[in-house]
C-alpha positions as CSV (number, residue, x, y, z in Angstrom):
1,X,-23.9,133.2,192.7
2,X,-23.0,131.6,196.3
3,X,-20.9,128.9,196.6
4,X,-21.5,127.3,200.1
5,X,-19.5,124.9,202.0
6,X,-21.7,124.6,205.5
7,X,-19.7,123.2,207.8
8,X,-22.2,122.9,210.7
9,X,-25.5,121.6,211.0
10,X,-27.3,125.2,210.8
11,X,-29.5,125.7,208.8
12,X,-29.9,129.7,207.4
13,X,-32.2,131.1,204.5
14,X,-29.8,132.0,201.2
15,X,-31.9,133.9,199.9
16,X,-31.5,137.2,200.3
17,X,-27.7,136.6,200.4
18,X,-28.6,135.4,196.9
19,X,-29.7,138.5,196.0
20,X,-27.5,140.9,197.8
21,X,-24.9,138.9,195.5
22,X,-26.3,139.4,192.5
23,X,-26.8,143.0,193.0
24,X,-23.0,143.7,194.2
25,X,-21.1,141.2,191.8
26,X,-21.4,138.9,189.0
27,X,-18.6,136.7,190.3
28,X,-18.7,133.9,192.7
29,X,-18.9,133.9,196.0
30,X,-17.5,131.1,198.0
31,X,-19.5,131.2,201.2
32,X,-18.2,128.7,203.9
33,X,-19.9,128.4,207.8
34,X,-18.0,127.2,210.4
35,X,-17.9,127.3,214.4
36,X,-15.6,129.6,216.2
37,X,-12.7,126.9,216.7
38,X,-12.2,126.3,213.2
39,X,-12.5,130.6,212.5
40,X,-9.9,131.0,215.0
41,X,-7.7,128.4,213.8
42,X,-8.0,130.0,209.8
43,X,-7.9,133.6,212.0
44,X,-4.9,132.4,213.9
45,X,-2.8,131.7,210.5
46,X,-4.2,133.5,208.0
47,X,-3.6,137.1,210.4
48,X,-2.0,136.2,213.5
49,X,-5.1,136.6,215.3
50,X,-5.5,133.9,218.0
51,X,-9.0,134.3,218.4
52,X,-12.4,133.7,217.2
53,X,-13.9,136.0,215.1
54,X,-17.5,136.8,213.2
55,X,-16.4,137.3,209.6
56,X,-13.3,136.8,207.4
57,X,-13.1,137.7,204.1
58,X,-10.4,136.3,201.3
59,X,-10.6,138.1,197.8
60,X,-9.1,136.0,194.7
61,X,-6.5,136.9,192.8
62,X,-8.0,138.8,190.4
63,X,-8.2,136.2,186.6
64,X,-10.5,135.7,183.9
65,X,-13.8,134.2,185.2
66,X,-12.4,133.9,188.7
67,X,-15.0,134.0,191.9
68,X,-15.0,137.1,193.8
69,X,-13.5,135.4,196.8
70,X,-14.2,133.4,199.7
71,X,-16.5,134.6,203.2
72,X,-15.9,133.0,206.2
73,X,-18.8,133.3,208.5
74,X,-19.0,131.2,212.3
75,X,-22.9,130.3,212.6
76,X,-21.4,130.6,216.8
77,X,-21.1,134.4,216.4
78,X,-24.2,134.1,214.0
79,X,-25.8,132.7,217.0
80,X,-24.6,134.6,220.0
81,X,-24.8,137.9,218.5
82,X,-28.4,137.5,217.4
83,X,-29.8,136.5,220.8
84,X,-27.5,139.4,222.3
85,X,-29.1,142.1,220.2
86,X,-32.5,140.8,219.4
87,X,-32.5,139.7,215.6
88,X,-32.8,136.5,214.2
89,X,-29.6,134.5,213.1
90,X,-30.8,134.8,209.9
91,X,-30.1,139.0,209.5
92,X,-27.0,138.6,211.3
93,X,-26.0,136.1,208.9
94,X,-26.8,138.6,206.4
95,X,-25.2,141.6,208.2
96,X,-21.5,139.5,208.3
97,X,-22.4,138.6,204.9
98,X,-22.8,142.0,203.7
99,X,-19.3,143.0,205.6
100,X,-17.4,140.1,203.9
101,X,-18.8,140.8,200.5
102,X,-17.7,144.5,200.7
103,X,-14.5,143.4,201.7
104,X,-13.7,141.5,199.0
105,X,-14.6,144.1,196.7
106,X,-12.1,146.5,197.7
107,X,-13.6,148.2,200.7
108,X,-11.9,148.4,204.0
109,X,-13.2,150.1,207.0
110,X,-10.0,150.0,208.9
111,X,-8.3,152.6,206.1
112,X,-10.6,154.1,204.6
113,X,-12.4,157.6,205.1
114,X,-16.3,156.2,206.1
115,X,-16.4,154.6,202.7
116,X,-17.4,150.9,203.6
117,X,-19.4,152.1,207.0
118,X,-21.8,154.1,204.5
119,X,-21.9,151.6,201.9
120,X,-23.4,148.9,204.7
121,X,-25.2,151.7,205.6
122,X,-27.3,152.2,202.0
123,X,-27.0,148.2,202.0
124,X,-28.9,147.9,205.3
125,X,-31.5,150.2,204.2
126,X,-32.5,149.1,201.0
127,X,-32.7,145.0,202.4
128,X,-34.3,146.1,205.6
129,X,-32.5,144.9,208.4
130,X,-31.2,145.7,211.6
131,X,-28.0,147.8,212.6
132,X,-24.8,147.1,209.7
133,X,-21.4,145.4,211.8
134,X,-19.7,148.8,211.2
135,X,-22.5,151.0,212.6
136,X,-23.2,149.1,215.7
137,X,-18.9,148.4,216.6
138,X,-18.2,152.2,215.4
139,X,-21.2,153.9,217.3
């Protein structure tokens, strides 16, 4: 189940994030969209990052009936990166959500050995959508 908080005045089909959810966890997902000042500003403190960025992903510490974690998503990137490679906002929005969500359940493409890139990978295929983050940053 997805929690959202939508910051911003976008408006974005849940369903298939629904689903991709459902399939991956049965813990909550808090889901908040912003714009890229207030992602930089959380990306600025949060990882000493002082920029804006796409995704961010936040897992909970792990209790009984506790959500899976928060996903951080700026409908600016949604937007930008959509017109730039030719897919509605609405798969990109699914794309980062797909890279937050495997994030917060224990994946990490900056470590690990092609683990997460070929999990978005399967992902990607079996919900039909365009390139994964992974694929299209890592060539």
């Amino acid at each position: 189940m997805i929690d959202l908080d939508n910051r911003t005045e976008k408006i974005y089909n849940f369903t298939l994030l629904e689903q991709i959810a459902d399939a991956l966890s049965v813990r909550e997902i808090e889901l908040i969209l912003t714009d890229d000042d207030e992602i930089a500003q959380i990306n600025r403190e949060f990882r000493g990052i002082d920029k804006a960025t796409d995704v961010l992903s936040f897992p909970s510490d792990p209790f009984p009936n506790a959500p899976l974690g928060s996903i951080i998503i700026s409908v600016d990137k949604v937007q930008s990166v959509a017109e730039e490679l030719g897919h509605t906002p609405n798969d990109e929005m699914t794309l980062l959500f797909i890279h937050g969500i495997l994030h917060l359940l224990g994946y990490d493409h900056e470590v690990d050995e092609g683990e997460m890139r070929e999990r978005e990978r399967e992902l990607v295929k079996e919900f039909n959508l365009p390139l994964s983050l992974i694929v299209r940053t890592q060539g």
